[in-house]
C-alpha positions as CSV (number, residue, x, y, z in Angstrom):
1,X,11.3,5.7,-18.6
2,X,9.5,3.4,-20.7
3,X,9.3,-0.1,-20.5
4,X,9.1,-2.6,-23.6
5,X,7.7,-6.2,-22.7
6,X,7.6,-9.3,-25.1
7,X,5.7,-12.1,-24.7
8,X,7.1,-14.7,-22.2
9,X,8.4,-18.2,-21.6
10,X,7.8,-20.2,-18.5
11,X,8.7,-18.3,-15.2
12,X,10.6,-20.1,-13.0
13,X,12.5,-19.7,-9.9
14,X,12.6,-19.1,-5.6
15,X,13.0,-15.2,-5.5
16,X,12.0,-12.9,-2.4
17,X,10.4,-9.6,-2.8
18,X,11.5,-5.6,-1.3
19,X,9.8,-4.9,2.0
20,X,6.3,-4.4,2.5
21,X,5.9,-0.6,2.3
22,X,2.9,0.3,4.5
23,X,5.0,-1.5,7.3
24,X,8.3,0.4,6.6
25,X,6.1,4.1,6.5
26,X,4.9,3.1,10.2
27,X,7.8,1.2,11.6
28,X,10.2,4.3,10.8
29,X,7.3,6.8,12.1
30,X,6.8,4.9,15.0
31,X,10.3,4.4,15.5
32,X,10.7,8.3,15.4
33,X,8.6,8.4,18.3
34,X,10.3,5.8,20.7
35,X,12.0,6.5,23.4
36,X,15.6,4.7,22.3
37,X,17.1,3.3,19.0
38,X,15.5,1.2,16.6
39,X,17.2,-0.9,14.5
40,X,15.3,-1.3,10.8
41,X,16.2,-4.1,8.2
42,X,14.6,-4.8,4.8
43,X,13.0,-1.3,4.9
44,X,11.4,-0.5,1.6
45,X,13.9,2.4,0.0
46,X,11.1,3.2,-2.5
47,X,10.2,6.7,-3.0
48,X,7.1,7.0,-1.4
49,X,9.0,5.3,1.7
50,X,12.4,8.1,1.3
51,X,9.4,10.5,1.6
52,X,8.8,9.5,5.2
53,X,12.2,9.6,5.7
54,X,13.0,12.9,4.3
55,X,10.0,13.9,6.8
56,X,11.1,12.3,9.7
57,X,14.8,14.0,9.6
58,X,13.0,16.9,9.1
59,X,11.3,16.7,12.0
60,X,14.5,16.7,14.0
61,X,14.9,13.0,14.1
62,X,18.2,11.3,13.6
63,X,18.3,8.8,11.4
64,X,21.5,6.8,10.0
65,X,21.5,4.6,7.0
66,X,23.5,1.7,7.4
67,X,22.9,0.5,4.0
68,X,20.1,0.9,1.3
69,X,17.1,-1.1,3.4
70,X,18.8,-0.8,6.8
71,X,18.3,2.1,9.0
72,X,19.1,3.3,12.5
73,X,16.2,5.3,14.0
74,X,17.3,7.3,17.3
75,X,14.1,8.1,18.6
76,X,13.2,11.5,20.6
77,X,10.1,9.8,22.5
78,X,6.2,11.0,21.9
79,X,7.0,14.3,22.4
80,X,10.1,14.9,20.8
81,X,9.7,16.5,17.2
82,X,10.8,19.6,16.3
83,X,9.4,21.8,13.7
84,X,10.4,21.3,10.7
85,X,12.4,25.0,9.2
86,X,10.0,24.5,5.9
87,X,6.8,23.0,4.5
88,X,7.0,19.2,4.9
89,X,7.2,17.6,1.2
90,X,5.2,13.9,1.2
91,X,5.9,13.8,-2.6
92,X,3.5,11.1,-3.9
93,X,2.9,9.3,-0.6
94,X,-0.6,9.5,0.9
95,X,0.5,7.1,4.1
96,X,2.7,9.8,4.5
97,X,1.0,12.5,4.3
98,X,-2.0,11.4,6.7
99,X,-0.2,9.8,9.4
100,X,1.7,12.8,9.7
101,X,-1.4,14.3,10.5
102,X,-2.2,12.3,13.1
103,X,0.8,12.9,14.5
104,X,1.6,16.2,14.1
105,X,-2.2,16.7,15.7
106,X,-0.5,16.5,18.9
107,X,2.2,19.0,18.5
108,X,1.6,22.7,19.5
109,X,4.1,24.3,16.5
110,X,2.7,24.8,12.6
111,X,3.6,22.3,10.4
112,X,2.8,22.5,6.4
113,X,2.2,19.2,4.4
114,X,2.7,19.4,0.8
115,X,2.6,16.8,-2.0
116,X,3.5,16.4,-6.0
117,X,0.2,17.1,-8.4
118,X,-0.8,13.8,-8.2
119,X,-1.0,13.8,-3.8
120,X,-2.4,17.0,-4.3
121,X,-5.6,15.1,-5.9
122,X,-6.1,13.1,-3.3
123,X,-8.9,13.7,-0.6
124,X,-7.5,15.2,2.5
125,X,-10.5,16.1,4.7
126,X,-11.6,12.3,5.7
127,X,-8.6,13.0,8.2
128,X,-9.0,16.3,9.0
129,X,-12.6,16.1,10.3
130,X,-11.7,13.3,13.1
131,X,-8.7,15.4,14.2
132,X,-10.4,18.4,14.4
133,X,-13.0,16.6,16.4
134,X,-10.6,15.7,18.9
135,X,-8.9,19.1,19.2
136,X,-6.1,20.2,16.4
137,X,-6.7,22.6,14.5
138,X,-6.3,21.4,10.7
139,X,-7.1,23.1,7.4
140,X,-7.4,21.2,3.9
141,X,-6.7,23.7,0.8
142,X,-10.4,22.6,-0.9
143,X,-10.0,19.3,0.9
144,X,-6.4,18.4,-0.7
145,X,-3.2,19.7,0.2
146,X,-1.4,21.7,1.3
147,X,-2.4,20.6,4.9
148,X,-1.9,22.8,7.7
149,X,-1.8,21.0,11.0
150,X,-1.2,22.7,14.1
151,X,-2.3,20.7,17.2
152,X,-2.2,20.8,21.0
153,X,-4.3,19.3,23.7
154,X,-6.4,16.4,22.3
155,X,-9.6,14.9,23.9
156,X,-10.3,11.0,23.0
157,X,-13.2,10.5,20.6
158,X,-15.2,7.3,19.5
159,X,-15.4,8.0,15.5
160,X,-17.3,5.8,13.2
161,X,-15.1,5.7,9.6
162,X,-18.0,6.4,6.5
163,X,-15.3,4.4,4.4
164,X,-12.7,1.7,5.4
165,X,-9.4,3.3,5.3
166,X,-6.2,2.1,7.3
167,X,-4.8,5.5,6.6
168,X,-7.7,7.7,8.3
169,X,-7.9,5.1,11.2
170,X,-3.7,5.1,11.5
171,X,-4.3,8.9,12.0
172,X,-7.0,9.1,14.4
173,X,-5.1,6.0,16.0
174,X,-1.6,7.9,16.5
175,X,-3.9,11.2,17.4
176,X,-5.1,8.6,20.1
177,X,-1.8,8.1,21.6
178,X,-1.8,11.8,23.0
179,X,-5.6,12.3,23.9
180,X,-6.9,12.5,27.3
181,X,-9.0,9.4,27.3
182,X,-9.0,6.0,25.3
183,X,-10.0,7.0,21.4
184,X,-11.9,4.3,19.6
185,X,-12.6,4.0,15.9
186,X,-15.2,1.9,14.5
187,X,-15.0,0.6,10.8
188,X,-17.6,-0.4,8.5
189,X,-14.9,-3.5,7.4
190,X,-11.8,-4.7,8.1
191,X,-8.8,-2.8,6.9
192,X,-5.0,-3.5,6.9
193,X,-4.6,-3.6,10.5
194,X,-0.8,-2.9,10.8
195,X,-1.0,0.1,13.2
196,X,-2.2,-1.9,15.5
197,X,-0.3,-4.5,15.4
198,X,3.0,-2.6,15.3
199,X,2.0,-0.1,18.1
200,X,0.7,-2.8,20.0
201,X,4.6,-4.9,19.6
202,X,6.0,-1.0,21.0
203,X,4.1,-1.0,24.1
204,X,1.4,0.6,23.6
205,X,-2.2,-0.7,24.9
206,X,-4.5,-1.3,21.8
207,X,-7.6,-3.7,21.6
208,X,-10.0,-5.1,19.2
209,X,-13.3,-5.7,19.8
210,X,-15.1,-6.7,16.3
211,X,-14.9,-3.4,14.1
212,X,-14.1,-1.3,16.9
213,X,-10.6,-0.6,17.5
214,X,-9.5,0.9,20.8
215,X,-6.6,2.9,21.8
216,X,-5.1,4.5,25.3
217,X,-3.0,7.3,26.0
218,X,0.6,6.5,26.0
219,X,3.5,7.6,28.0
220,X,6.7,6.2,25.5
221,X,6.6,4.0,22.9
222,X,9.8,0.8,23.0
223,X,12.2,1.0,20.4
224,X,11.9,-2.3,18.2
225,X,14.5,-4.3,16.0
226,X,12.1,-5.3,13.0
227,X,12.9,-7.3,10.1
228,X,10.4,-5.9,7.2
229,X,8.4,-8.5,5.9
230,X,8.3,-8.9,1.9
231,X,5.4,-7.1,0.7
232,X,2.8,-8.9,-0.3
233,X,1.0,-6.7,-2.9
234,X,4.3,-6.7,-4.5
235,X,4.3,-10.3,-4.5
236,X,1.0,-10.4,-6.6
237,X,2.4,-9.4,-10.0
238,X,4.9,-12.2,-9.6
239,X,1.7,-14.7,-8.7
240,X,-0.4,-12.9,-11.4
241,X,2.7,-13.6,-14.1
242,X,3.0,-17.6,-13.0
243,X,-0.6,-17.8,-13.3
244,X,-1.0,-16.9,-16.6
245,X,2.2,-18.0,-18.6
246,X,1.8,-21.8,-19.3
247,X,4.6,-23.8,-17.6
248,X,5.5,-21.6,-14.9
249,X,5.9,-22.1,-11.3
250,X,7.5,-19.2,-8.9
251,X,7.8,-19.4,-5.4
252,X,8.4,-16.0,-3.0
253,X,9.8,-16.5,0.8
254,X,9.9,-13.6,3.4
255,X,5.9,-12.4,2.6
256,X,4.2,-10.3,4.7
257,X,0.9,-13.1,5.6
258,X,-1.3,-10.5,7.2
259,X,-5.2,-12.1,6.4
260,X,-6.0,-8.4,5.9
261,X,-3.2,-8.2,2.9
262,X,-4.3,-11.3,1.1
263,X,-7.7,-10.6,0.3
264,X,-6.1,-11.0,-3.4
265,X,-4.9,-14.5,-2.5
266,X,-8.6,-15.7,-1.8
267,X,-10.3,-14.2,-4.3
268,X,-7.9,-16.0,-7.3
269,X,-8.1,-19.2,-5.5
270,X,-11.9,-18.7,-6.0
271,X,-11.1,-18.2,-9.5
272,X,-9.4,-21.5,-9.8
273,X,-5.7,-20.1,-9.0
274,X,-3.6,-22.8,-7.6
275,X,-1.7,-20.5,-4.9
276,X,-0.5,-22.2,-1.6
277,X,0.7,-19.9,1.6
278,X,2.7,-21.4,3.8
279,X,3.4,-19.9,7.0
280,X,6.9,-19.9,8.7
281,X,6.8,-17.3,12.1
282,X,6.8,-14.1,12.9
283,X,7.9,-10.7,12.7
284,X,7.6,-7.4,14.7
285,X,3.4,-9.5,15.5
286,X,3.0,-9.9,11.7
287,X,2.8,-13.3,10.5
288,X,5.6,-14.0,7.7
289,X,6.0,-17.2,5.3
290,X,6.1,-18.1,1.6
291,X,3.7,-18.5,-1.6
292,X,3.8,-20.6,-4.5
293,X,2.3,-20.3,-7.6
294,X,2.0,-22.6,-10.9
295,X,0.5,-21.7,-13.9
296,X,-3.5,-21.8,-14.0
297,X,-5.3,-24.1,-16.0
298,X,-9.1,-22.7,-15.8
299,X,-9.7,-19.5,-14.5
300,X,-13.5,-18.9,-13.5
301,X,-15.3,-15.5,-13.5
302,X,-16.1,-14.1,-10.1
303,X,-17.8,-11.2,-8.2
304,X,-16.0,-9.0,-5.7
305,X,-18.2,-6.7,-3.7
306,X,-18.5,-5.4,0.5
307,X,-15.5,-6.5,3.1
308,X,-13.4,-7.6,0.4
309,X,-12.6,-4.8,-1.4
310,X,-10.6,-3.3,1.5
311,X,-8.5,-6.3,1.9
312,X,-7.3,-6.3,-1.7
313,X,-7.9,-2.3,-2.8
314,X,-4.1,-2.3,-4.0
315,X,-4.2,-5.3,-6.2
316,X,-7.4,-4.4,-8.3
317,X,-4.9,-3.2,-11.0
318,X,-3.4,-7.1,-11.8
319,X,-6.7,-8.8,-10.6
320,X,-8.2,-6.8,-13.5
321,X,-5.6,-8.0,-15.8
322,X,-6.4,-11.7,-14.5
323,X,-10.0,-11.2,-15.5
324,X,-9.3,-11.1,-19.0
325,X,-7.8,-14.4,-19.0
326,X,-11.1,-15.8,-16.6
327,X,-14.4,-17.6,-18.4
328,X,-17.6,-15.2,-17.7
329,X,-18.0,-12.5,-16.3
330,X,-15.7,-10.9,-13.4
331,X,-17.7,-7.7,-11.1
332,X,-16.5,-5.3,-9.0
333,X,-18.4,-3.2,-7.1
334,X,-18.1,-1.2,-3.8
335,X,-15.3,0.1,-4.9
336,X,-15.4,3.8,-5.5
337,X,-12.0,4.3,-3.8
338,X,-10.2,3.3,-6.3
339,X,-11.1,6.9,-7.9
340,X,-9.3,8.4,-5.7
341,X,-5.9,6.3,-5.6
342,X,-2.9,7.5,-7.2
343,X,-4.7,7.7,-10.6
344,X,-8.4,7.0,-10.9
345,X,-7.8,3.5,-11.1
346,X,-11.3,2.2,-12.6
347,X,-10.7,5.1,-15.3
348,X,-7.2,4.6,-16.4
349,X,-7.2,0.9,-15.7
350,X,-10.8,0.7,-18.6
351,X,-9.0,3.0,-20.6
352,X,-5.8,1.0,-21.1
353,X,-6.7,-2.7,-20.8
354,X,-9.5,-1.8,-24.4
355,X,-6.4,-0.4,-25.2
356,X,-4.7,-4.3,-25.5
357,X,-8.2,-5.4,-26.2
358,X,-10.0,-6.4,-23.2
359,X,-13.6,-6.3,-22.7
360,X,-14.5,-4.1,-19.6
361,X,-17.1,-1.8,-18.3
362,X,-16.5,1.5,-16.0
363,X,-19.0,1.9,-13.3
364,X,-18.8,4.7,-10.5
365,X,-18.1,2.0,-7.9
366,X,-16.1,-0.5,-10.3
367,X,-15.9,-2.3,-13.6
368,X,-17.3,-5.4,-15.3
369,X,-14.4,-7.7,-17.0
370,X,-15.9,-10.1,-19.8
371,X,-13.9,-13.4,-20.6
372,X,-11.6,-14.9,-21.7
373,X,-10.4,-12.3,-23.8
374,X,-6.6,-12.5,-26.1
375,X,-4.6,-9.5,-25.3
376,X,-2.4,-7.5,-28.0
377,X,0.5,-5.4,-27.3
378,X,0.3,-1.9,-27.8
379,X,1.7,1.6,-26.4
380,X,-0.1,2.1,-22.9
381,X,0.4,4.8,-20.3
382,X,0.7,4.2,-16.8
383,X,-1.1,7.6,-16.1
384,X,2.2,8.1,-12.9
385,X,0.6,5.3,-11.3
386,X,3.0,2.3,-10.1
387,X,0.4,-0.3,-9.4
388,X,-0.8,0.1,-12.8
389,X,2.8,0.4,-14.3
390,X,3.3,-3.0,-13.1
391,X,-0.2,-4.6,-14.0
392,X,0.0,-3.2,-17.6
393,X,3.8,-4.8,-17.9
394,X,2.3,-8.5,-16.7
395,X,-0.6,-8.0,-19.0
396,X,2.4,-7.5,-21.9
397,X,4.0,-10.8,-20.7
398,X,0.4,-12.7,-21.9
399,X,-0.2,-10.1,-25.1
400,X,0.5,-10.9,-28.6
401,X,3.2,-8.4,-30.0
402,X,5.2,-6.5,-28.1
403,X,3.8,-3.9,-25.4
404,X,5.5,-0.6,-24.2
405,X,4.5,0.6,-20.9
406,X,5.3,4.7,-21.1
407,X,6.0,6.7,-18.0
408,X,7.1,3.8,-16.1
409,X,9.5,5.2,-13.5
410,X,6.8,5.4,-11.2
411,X,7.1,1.5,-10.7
412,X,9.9,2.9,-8.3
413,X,7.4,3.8,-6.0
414,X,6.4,0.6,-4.2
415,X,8.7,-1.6,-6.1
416,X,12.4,-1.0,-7.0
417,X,13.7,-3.5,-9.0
418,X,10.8,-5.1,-10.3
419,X,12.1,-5.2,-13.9
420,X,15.4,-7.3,-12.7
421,X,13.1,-9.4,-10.5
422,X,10.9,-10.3,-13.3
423,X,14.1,-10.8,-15.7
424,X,15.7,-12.9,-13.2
425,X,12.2,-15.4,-13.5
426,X,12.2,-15.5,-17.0
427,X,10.3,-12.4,-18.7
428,X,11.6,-10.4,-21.1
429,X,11.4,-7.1,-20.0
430,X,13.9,-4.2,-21.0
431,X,14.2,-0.8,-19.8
432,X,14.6,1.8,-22.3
């Protein structure tokens, strides 16, 4: 698929936004594992999400599909999976992949976890090592997958993450459920905290105590009826497109408002953003409400380093493309996870914003944006990566010319629909 973007008009318009997808890969996981039926609306039917699904079912678990986003989960309780008659396939879903792990850590059968090329990148081993540690026996093909998992009796550990990562804490965290003794894991920052909070809403006895989460050994998880939250990195292109095209103002209701998600938020009201949140309740312990956006008049230069990198590692791709449009000169560093994302994101994302004619710099551990900078349309590649898909299609809206994003399916990842959403604001975007 490619995508062909020319420059826009104001954006206008009260739109809402699919369902926050590291929410929907846990609540139907977790659900799996309930004793009882949970009910799921506004679950994200985006591939990497139908991968968990396709998983899940595989795993024995009925689950019906009452419509697109709405789902049924009949749970079988913590111990109720069944091998699966084949290798598990995660296509290109990490969350997938290694909260499986975790979970399949406490199962006696085999179990095989495979992924596309681009999963089969991705480093493996930061969540093998815990789970070995507590007891499961677990081996990475040269770190990556395939995974073999096959578990059994698991002892509580205390397990100090070397990088923040929701994922490897998730696994270690759902390992924890089965152990024979609280399991705590201690992170060098904060990361998205979700787990937590969801397993927390199910029953299940989980505390915080500064960077050191806590978890005890459960006997059931509760089913829960969960409206999915709007997800909020999803939401950022839509910000990133008011921002930056004169005259527009956008609004988005439903978000996902977890302070661990809107590291993004802060850092571009730094930059001069004008971006309210407004916070209306609650949902399933995550706080939910709106944003609103108008265009920016000044956009300043700033650095991003340390604890804030984990809270906005997903939006680095549009941030970047915000850069070019700041005065001075933008720095990220502590960032070296971004390498290992669904493309290497400091790489690809250097490679295709010179490309429109951006000034940046590649370092290990980031990249150095230099500003205010005109953008020009031209042919870029998304390199199978969604987040960068999208970025590279807001980037278009601001270029001069026309810009045609290649190998843009992927945006179907994490965001189906974001072409009519963006058409339905204003921005000419067509499909080809």
């Amino acid at each position: 698929m490619r995508l062909r973007i020319r420059p826009a008009s104001p954006l206008s318009g009260m739109i809402s936004v699919p369902g926050d997808k590291s929410i929907s890969h846990r609540a139907l996981l977790f659900a799996a594992l309930a004793d009882g039926v949970s009910n799921l609306q506004g679950w994200l039917p985006a591939a990497d999400c139908e991968a968990t699904l396709r998983c899940v079912r595989a795993l024995g678990i009925e689950v019906e599909r009452h419509a697109e986003d709405h789902l049924i989960v009949h749970g079988s309780g913590l111990k109720g999976l069944r091998p699966a008659s084949g290798p598990l396939d995660c296509g290109g879903s990490g969350t997938t992949m290694r909260l499986l792990m975790g979970i399949l850590a406490a199962f006696p059968f085999p179990s095989v976890l495979v992924g596309n090329p681009q999963l089969s990148r991705r480093p493996m081993e930061r969540v093998a090592r815990p789970l070995r540690q507590m007891g499961a026996d677990v081996i990475t093909t040269e770190g990556h997958a395939p995974v073999y998992v096959r578990g059994g009796a698991l002892r509580g550990i205390r397990y100090e993450l070397p990088v923040a990562s929701a994922q490897v804490k998730s696994a270690v965290l759902l390992a924890g459920l089965y152990a024979d003794r609280p399991t705590a894991v201690i992170e060098p920052a904060p990361s998205r905290d979700h787990t937590e909070r969801l397993l927390r809403a199910m029953g299940a006895s989980v505390e915080w105590d500064g960077h050191t989460i806590t978890i005890h050994p459960a006997e059931q998880l509760l089913p829960i009826s969960l409206r999915i939250p709007g997800d909020p990195s999803s939401a950022a292109f839509l910000i990133a497109a008011a921002l930056l095209i004169p005259g527009s103002a956008v609004q988005i209701h439903g978000v996902l408002l977890n302070p661990t998600r809107l590291g993004w938020v802060e850092a571009w009201q730094a930059m001069g953003a004008p971006i309210q949140v407004i916070p209306e309740g609650e949902a399933g312990g995550e706080p939910v409400g709106r944003l609103h956006a108008t265009a920016a008049t000044h956009l300043q230069a700033i650095e991003i380093a340390g604890a804030m990198v984990p809270r906005m590692i997903d939006e680095f791709p549009i941030f970047a493309v915000i850069a070019t449009q700041a005065e001075g000169v933008t720095q990220v560093r502590d960032a070296a996870e971004l390498r290992v994302k669904e493309s290497d994101r400091i790489a690809a994302l250097a490679m295709e914003l010179r490309r429109m004619g951006a000034r940046i710099e590649e370092h290990p551990d980031g990249f150095t944006i230099y500003g205010p900078t005109p953008l020009r349309g031209t042919v870029v590649q998304s390199h199978g990566d969604h987040r960068l898909a999208m970025a590279l299609a807001v980037a278009g809206l601001i270029a001069q010319g026309e810009t045609i994003v290649e190998d843009a399916a992927c945006i179907a990842d994490s965001f189906p629909g974001f072409v009519e959403v963006m058409r339905a604001l204003g921005a000419e975007m067509e499909i080809e």
